[in-house]
C-alpha positions in Angstrom: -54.5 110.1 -78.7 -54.0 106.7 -77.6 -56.0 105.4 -74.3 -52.7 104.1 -71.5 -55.8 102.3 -70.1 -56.8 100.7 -73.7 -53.1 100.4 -74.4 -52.4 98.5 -71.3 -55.4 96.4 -71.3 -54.3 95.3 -74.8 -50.9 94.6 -73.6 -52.2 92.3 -71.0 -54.2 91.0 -73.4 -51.1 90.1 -75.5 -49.4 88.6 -72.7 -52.7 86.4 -72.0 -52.8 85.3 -75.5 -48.9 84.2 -75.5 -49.2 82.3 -72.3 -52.5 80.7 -73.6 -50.4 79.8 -76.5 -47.5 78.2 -74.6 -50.2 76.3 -72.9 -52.0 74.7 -76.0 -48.2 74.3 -77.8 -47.2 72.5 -74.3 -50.7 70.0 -74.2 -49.8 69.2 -78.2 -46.4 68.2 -77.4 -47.2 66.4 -74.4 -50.3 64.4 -76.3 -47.9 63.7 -79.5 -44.7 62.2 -76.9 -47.7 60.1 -75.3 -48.7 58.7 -78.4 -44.9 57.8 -79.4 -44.9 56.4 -75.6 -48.0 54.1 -76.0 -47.0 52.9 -79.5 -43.6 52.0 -78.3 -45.2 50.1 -75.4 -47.5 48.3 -77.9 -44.9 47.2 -79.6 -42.9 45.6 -77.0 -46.6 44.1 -75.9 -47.1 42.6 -79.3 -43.7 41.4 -79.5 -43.8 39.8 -75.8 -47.3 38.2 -77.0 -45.8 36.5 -80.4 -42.9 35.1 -78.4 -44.5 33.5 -75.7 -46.9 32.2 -78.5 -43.8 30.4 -80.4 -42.7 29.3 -77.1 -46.0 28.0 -76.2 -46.0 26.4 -79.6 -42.9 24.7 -79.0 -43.7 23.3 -75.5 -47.3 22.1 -76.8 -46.9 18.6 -76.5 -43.8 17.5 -74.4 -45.7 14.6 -72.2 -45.4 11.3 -73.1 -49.4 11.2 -72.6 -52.0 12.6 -74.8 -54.5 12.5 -72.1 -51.8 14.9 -69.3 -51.3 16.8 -73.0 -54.7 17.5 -73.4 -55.5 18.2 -69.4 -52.3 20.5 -69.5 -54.0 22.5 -72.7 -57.9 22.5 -70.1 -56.2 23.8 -67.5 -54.0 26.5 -69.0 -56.3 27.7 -71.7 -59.4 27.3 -70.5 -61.4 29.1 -67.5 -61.7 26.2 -65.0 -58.8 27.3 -62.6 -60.4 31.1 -62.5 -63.7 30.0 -62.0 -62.7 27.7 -58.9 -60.1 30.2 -57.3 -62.6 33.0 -57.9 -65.6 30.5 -56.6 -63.3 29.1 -54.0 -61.7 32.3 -52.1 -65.3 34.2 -52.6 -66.5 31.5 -49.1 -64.5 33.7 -46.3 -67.1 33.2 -43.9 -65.5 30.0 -42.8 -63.7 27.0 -43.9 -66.4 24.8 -44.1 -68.0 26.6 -47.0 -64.8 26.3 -49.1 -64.7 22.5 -47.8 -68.3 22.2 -49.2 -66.9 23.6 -52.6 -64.2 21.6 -52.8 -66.0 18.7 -52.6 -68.8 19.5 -54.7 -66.7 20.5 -57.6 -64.8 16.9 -57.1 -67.9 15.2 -56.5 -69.6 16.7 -59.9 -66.5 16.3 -62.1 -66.3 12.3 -61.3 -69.9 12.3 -62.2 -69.5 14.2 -65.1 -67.2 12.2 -66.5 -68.2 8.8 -65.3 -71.2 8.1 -68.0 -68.7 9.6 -70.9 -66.1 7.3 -69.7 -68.8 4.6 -69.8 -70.1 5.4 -73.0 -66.3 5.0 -74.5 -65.1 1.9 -73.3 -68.2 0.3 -74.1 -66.6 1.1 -78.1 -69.8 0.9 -80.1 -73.7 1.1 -79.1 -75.6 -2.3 -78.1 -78.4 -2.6 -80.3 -81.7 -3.6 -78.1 -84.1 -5.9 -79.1 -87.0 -6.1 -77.2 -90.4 -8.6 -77.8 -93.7 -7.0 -77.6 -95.9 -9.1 -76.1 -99.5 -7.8 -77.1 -102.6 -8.5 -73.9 -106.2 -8.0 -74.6 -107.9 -6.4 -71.8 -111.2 -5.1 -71.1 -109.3 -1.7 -69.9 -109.0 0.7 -73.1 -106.2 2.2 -71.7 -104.3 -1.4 -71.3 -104.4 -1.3 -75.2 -100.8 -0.4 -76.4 -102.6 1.7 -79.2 -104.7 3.9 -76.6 -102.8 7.4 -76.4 -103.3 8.9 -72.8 -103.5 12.5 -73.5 -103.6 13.0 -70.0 -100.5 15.2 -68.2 -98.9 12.8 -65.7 -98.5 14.7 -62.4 -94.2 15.8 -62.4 -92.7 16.3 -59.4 -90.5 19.1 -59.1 -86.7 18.5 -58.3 -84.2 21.1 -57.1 -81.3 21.0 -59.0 -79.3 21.7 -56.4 -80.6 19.6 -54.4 -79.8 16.6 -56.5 -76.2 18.1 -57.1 -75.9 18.3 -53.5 -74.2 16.0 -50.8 -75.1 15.3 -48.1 -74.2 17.0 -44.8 -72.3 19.3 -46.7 -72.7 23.7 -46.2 -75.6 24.9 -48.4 -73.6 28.1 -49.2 -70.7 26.0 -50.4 -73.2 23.8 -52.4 -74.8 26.8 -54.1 -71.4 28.3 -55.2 -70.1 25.3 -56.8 -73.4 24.6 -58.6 -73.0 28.1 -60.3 -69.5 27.6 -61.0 -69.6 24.0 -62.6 -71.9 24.5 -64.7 -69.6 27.6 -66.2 -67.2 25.0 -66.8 -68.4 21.7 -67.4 -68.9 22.4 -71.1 -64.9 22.8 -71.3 -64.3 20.0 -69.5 -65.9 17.4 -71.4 -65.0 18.9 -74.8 -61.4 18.4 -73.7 -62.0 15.0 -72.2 -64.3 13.8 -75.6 -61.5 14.3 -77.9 -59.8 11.2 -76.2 -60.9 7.9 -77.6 -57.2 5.7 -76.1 -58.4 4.1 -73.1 -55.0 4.9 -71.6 -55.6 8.6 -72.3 -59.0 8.4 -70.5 -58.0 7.0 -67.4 -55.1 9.7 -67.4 -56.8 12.7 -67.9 -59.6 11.6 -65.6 -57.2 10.4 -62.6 -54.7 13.5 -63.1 -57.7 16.0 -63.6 -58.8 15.0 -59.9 -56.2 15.3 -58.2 -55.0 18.7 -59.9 -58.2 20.3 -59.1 -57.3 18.6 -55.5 -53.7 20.4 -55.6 -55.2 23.7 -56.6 -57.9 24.3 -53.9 -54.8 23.0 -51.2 -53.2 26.1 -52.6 -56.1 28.4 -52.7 -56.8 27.3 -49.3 -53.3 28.3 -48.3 -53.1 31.6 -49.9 -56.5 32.5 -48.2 -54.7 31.4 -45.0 -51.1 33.3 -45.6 -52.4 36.9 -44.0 -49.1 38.8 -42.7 -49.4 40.3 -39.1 -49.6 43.9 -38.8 -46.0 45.1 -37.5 -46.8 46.2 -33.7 -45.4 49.7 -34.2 -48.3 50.0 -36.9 -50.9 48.7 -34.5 -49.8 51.1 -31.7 -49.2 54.1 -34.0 -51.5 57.4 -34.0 -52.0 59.8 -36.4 -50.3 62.9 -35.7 -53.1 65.6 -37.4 -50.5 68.6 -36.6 -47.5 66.9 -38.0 -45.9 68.9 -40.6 -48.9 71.3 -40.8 -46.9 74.4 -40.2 -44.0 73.1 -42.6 -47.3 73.1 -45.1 -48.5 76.3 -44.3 -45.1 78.3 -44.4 -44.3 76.7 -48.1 -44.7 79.9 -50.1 -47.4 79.6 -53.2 -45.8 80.2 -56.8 -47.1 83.5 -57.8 -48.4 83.6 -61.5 -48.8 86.7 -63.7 -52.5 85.6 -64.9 -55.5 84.2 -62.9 -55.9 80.9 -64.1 -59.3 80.5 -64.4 -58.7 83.6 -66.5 -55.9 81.2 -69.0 -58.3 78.5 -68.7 -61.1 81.0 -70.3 -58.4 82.0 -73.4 -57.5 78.5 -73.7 -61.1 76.8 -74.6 -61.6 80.1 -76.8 -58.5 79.8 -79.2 -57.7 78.7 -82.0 -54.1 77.9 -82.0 -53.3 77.6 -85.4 -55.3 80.5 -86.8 -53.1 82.3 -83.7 -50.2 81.5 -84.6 -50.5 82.1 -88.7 -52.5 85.8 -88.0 -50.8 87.1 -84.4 -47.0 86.1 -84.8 
């Protein structure tokens, strides 16, 4: 004689077991209309990419100067205008600080460039001859062939010190030490593949005063903070508001616990369910 109370436990158990089912079947063909979702995204992506690369291609060199050319390619491709925004709108504190920046980046830049630029228009080394004029002295270490193994005494500089200028904000200093450094390598690469003393003097003039331009406009969206509407400013949080409306909304009732469903689910094997149950 069958059990009703085994017979009924196994007919909830059924039920469970469908409803698990469902679940798992739902999750699978949620996961597999994702995937078809992402790869179509990635395609458009990689499609958007290539395009603005052939456009990019085509626009490459459309100045009649190599040196705005190859300034254009620094600043575009390169990480000098992060570095400075990111440098520049870190100095909240007050405007002096970013002031200090500004003008420590500038500052360091022109001197940056200044002994390359040197170094180029001189076109080729100037071999130095010098005559070594050879005095006896009773002093050993007067003899040009004495080696003095002793240590001269060095006295320490602070880099940022020397980078410094003075009167400026320390804090301001310290920032744009950190940050021209990061991109001082990029700077002169760009600026060393120029040999035409026309492109020089281009890239150096128009690289100032872009990085000029650029701070003006970090310093103006730093400055560009809307007002808060008065009817924000004077509003107050209403902790009752729509409570009741909350508490009345009637709970979906469900057939199975589901901590119960979530117990079945991790415990299944769908497709040995599906090939031996149904």
């Amino acid at each position: 004689m069958i059990d009703r109370k085994e017979l009924a436990n196994e007919l909830i158990l059924r039920e469970n077991v469908r409803t698990a089912i469902k679940i798992v079947s739902n999750k699978r063909k949620l996961k597999t209309a994702e995937i078809r979702s992402n790869e179509f995204e990635l395609r458009g992506i990689i499609n958007s990419i290539i395009n603005e690369a052939q456009a990019a291609v085509a626009n490459a060199a459309k100045h009649d100067s190599t040196g705005i050319n190859a300034l254009e390619d620094l600043l575009k491709n390169s990480n000098v205008l992060s570095v400075l925004e990111s440098g520049f709108k870190s100095l909240t504190t007050d405007q002096m600080q970013r002031m200090s920046y500004r003008n420590h980046i500038l500052n360091a830049v022109q001197m940056a460039l200044a002994p390359e630029d040197s170094r180029k228009k001189a076109g080729e080394d100037v071999e130095i001859t010098e005559d070594i004029d050879v005095k006896i002295s009773d002093d050993p270490a007067d003899d040009p062939d004495f080696i003095d193994v002793a240590e001269p005494e060095e006295v320490e500089i602070d880099e940022k010190d020397e980078f410094g200028i003075d009167g400026e904000d320390k804090t301001g200093r310290n920032r744009a030490f950190t940050d021209f450094h990061d991109i001082e390598k990029n700077i002169l690469t760009a600026f060393d593949d120029l040999d035409n003393p026309e492109d020089i003097t281009m890239f150096e003039e128009y690289l100032i005063k872009n990085l000029a331009l650029y701070f003006d406009k970090f310093e103006s969206e730093l400055s560009t903070n809307a007002p808060e509407p008065e009817a924000a400013a004077d509003a107050v949080l209403d902790t009752d508001l729509g409570s009741d409306s909350l508490d009345d909304e009637p709970t979906p009732e469900t057939d199975v616990p589901a901590f119960e469903l979530q117990e079945i689910v991790d415990l299944l094997d769908l497709d040995d369910i599906i090939k031996n149950i149904l």
